[in-house]
C-alpha positions, 0 to 999 in steps of 0.5 A, a space after each residue: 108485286 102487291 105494291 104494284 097491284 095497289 099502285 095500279 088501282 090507285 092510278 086508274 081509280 084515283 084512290 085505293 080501299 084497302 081490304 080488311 076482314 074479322 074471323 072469330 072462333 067462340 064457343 057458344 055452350 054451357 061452359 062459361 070462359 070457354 074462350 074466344 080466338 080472333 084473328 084479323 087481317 088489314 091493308 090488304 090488296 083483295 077481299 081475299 087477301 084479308 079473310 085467308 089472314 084473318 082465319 090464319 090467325 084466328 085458327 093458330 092463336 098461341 094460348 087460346 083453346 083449342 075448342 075456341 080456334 077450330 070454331 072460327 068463322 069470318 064474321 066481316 070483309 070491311 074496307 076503310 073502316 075500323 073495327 073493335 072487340 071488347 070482354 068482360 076477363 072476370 074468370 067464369 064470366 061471358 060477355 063478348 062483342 065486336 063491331 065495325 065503325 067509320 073510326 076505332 071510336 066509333 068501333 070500340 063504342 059499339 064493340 062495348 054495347 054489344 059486350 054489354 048486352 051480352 054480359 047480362 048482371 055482368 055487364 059493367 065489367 065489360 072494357 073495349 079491346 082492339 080496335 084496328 083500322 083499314 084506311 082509305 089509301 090516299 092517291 099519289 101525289 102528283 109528278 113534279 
């Protein structure tokens, strides 16, 4: 069904976006490393589709704090772009951030500043993540 929802698109539209979605849980309070869960969804058919996923997993993430999974909130629906997170993992640390970008380049890059800023004396140890994209879904070649 879902690959005859996106063919239909594709065959009225000429080309079909493909939907994606960020959900991210953190906790924001005095304790530091309290965690952060994410959870995302691309390539799908709807909006919808990707933001139910994308809070799926970030509320059901194996090893992540309890805390950190029931604050999460989709933070972004994106369509044929890329999007990225970056931390700083030193034990006790902050610094966290995520983006969205044309390109996991682009994504990553601005994902690492926004760790930085958030890092504070700190901010060195920042390093990009994950950066996945949801492509643009070329139109079908032509019958024959």
């Amino acid at each position: 069904m879902r690959t005859a929802l996106l063919a239909a698109a594709i065959a009225l539209t000429g080309t079909a976006a493909a939907h994606g979605a960020l959900a991210i849980g953190m906790v924001d309070n005095d304790k530091k490393n309290a965690g952060v869960s994410l959870g995302w969804g691309t390539e799908y058919a709807t909006p919808e589709g990707a933001a139910a996923d994308a809070l799926k997993w970030c509320r059901n993430s194996p090893g992540m704090k309890q805390e950190a999974m029931d604050a999460c909130r989709l933070v972004v629906s994106f369509s044929g772009a890329c999007f990225a997170t970056a931390f700083n993992r030193t034990p006790k640390a902050s610094g966290f951030g995520w983006a969205v970008g044309p390109t996991k380049e682009a994504a990553s890059a601005s994902a690492l500043a926004s760790c930085r800023d958030s890092a504070g004396a700190q901010a060195d140890l920042c390093t990009p993540d994950l950066a996945e994209c949801d492509p643009v879904v070329p139109p079908p070649p032509p019958p024959g």
